[in-house]
C-alpha positions as CSV (number, residue, x, y, z in Angstrom):
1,X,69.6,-5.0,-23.8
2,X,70.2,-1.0,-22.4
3,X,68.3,-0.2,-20.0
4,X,66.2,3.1,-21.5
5,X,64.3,3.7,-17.9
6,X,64.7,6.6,-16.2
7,X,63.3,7.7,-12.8
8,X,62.1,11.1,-13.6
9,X,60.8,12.2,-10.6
10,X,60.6,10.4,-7.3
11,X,58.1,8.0,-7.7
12,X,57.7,8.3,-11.9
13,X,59.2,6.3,-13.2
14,X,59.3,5.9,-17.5
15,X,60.2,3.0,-19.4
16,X,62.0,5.0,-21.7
17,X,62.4,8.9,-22.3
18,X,59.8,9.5,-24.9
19,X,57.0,11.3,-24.4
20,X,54.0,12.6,-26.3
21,X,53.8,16.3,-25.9
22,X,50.2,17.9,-24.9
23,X,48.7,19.9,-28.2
24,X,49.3,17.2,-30.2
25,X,48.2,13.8,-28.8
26,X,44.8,14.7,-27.5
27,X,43.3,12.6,-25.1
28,X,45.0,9.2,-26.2
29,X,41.1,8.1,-26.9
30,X,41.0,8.5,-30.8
31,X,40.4,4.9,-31.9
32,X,42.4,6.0,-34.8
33,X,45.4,6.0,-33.3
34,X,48.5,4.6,-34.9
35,X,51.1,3.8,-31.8
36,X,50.4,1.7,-28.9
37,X,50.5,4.4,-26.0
38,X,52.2,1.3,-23.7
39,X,55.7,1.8,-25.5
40,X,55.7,5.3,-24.4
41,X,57.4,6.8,-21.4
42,X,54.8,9.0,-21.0
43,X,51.6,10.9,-22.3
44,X,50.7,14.4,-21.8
45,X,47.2,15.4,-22.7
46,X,45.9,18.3,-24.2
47,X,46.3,21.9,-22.5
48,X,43.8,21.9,-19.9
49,X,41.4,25.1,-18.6
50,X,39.5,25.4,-15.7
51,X,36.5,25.9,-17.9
52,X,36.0,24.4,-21.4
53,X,37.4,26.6,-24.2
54,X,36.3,26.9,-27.5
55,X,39.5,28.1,-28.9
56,X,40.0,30.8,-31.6
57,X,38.8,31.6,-35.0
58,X,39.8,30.0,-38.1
59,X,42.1,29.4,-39.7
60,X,43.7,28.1,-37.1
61,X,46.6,26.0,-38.6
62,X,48.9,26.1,-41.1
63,X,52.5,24.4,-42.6
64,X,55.5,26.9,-43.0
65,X,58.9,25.9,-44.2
66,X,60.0,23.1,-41.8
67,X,57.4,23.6,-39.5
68,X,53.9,24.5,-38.2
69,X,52.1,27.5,-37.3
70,X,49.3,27.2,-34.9
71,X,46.5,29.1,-33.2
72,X,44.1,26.7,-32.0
73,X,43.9,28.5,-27.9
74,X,43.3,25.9,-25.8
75,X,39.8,24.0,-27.1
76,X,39.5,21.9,-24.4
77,X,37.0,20.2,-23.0
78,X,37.6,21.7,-18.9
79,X,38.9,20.5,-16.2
80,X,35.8,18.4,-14.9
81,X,35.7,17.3,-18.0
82,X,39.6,15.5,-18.3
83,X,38.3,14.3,-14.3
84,X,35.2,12.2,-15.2
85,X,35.8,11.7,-19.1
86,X,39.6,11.1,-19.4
87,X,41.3,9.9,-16.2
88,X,39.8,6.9,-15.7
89,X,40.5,5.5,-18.9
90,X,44.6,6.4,-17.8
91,X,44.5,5.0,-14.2
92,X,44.2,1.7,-16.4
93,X,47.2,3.1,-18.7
94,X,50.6,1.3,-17.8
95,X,52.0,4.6,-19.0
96,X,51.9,8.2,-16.9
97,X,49.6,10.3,-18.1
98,X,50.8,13.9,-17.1
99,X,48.0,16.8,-17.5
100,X,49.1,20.1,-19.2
101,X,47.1,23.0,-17.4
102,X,46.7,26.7,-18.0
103,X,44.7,29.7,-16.9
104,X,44.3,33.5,-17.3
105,X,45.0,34.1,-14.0
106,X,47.0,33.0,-11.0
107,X,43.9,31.3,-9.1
108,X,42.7,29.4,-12.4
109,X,46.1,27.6,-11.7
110,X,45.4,26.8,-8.4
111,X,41.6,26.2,-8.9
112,X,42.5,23.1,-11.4
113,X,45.3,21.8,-9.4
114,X,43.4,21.3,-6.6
115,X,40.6,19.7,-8.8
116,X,43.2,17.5,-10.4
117,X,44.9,16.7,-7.4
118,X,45.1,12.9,-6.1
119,X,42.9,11.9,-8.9
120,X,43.6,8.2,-9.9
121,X,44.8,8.5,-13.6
122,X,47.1,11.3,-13.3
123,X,50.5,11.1,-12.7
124,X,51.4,14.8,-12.9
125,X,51.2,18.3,-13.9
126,X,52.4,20.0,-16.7
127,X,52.0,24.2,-16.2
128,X,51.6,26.0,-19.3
129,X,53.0,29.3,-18.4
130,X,53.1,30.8,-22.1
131,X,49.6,31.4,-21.3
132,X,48.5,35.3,-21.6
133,X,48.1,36.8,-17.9
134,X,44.7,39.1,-18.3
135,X,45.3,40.9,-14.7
136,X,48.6,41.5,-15.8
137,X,47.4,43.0,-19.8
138,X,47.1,39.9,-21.0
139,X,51.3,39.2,-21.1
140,X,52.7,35.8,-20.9
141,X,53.5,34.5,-17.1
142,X,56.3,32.7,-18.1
143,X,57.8,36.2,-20.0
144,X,59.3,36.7,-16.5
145,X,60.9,35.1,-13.4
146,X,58.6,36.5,-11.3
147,X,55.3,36.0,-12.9
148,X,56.9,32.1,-13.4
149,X,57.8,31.7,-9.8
150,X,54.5,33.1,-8.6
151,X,52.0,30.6,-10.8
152,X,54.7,27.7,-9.7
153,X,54.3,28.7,-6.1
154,X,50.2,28.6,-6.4
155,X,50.2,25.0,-8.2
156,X,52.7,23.6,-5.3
157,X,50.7,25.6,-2.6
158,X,47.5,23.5,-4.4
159,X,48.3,20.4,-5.2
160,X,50.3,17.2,-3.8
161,X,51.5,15.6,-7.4
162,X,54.6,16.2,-9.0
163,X,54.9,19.7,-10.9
164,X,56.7,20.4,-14.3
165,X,56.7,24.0,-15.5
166,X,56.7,24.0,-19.4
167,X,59.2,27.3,-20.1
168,X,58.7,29.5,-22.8
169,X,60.8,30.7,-25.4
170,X,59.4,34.1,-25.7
171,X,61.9,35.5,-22.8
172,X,65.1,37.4,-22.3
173,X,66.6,34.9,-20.2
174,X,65.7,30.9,-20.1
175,X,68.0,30.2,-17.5
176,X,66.8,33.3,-15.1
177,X,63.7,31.9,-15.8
178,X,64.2,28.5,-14.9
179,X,65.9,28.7,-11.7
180,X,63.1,30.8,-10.7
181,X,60.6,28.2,-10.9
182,X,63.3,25.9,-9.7
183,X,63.3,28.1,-6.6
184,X,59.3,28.5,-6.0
185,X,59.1,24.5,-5.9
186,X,58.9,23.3,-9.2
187,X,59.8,19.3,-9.4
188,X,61.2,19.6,-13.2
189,X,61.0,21.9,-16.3
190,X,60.2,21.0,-19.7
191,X,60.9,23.7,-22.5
192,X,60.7,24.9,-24.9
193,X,57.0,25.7,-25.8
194,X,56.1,27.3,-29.3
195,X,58.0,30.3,-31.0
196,X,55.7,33.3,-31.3
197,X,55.7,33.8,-35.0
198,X,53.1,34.6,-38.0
199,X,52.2,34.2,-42.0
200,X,50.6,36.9,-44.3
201,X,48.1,36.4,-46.9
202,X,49.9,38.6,-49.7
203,X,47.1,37.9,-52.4
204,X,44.2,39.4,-49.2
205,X,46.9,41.5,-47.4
206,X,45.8,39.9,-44.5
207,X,47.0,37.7,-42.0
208,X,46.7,34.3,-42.4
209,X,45.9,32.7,-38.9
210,X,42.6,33.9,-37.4
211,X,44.4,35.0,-34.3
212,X,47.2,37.0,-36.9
213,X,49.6,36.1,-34.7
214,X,50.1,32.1,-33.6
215,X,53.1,29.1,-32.1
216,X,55.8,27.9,-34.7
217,X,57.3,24.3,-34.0
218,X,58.4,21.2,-35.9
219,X,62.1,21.1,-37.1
220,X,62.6,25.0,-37.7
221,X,62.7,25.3,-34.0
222,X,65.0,22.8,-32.8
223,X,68.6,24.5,-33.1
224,X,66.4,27.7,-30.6
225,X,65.3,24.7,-28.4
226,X,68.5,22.4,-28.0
227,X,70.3,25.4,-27.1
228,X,68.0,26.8,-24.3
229,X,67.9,23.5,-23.1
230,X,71.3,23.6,-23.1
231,X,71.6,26.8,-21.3
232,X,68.2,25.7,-18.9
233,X,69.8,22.1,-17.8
234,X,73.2,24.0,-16.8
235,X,71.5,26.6,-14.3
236,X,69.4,24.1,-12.1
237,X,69.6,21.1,-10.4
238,X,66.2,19.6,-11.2
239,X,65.2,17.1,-14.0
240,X,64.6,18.8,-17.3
241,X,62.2,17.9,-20.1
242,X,63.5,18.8,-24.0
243,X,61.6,19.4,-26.5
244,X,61.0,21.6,-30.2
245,X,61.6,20.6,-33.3
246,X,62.6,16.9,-32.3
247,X,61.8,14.3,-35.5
248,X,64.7,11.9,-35.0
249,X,66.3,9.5,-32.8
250,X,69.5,11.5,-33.5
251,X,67.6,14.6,-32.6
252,X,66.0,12.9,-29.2
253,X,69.8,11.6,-28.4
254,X,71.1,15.4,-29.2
255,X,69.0,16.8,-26.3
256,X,69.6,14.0,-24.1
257,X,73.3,14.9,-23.8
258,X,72.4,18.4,-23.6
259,X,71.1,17.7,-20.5
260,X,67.7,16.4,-20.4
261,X,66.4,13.3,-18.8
262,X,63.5,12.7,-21.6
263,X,61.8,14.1,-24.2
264,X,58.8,15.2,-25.4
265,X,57.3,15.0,-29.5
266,X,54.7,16.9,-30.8
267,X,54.7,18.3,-34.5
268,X,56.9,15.5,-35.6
269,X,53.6,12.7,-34.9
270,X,51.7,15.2,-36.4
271,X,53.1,14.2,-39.3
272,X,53.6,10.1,-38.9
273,X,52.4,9.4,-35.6
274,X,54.6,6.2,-35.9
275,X,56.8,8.4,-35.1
276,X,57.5,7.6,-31.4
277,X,58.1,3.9,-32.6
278,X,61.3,4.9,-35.1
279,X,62.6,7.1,-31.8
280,X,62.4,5.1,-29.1
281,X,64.0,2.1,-31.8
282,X,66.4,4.2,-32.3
283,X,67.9,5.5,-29.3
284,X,68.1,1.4,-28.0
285,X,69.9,1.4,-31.4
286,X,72.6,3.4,-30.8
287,X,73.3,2.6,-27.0
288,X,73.2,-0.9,-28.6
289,X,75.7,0.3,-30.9
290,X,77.8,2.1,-28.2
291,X,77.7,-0.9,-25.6
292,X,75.9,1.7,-23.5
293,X,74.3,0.1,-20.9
294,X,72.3,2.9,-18.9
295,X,70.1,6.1,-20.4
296,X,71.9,7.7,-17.6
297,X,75.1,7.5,-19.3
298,X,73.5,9.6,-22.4
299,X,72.2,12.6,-20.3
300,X,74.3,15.4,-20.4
301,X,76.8,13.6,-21.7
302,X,78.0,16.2,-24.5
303,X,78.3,18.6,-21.1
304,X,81.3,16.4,-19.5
């Protein structure tokens, strides 16, 4: 049989490349769960506050044409919260439970890292910088290299587990971007997050989404997301982590020889949360098919 591990980090190791992307797996608690979270590579909880969040006003969700519009911001329970609640239930997990964070400022970033930090359970961080900067007028961190680098620099400065900046979209240049957080410390990137985007009401002449404006993903995103991936995986050295729009094992294998070392699913489960069954399946399929013995031989291999 291929072997489908791959040593994502020095120390994290994944028994395959899948992974269930924060936002849309919750806390992997939900007794009504459909997949078995031990065939995963990995888990990544819900985005992650320093304070618990109620999120923002409904409606707060809807389908668009190949994809979903969301404005949920962040409900989450808090940090303390994902400490006493949540990690001790994954230090029993024999898959790596990564923890999405955000903040509205540089020091919420720190704050939870260091709360987070050596706590048995959690694997890794995963830093949301498509969050809106308030000291800054309330623009995205991750809009820039600069306001990237400097919220990667606090979480490294703060904590001791392995860091993975989640890139978003909603900048000029993805690979400026990602070698600057390459270059404050950070251990891997994953990208992309959501598309800014929005619906209208034409019957009310109003906005749809609570929040007017909200994140697009599922498969209308992908052909945006493979190619900054792409683009992302050729400007730095460090692991990457694709994801946007992925439904399919062919999809999965299409950014794996992009460039990326795994993957992550979201809107896709959403929708059939047997979902990460059919893809992980599938991949062994085609290296099966292939005679290919080692994931490593699929990463970046549309690149040689």
């Amino acid at each position: 049989m291929p072997d489908m591990s791959i040593e994502l980090l020095p120390g994290l190791k994944l028994r395959n490349p899948v992974i269930a992307a924060s936002g849309t797996a919750g806390y992997g608690d939900e007794p009504f769960r459909l997949y078995d979270i031990a065939e995963l590579g990995a888990f990544i909880c819900k985005g992650t506050t320093l304070k618990p969040r109620a999120g923002n006003p409904q409606p707060r969700i809807m389908e668009t044409q190949d994809g979903l519009l969301n404005a949920i911001g962040l409900q989450n329970p808090g940090a303390d919260a994902v400490i006493h609640k949540y990690a001790p239930m994954w230090s029993a997990w024999p898959t790596p439970v990564m923890v999405n964070i955000a903040g509205e400022c540089i020091d919420d970033y720190a704050e939870i890292a260091t709360r987070l930090d050596k706590v048995p359970g959690i694997a890794a961080l995963e830093v949301n910088i498509s969050c809106p900067n308030v000291a800054a007028g309330c623009l995205e961190f991750g809009t820039t290299p600069e306001g990237a680098a400097a919220v990667t620099a606090a979480v490294k400065a703060s904590a001791s587990l392995p860091v993975i900046v989640k890139l978003t979209p909603n900048t000029a240049d993805i690979a400026a971007l990602a070698r600057a957080v390459e270059g404050a410390g950070a251990d891997a990137i994953s990208l992309i997050n959501t598309v800014r985007g929005m619906a209208i009401d034409i019957n009310k002449r109003k906005p749809i989404l609570g929040n007017t404006t909200g994140g697009l993903s599922g498969p209308a995103i992908k052909p945006i997301a493979l190619a900054m991936v792409w683009r992302a995986a050729g400007a730095v050295r460090i692991p990457v982590i694709g994801g946007g729009g992925i439904a399919t094992a062919e999809d999965a294998l299409e950014f794996l020889m992009a460039g990326a070392s795994a993957v992550e699913i979201g809107t896709a489960a959403l929708v059939n949360p047997t979902m990460f069954t059919g893809i992980i399946k599938g991949i062994e399929k085609y290296m099966l098919k292939f005679k290919i013995a080692n994931l490593r031989d699929l990463i970046g291999a549309a690149r040689k």
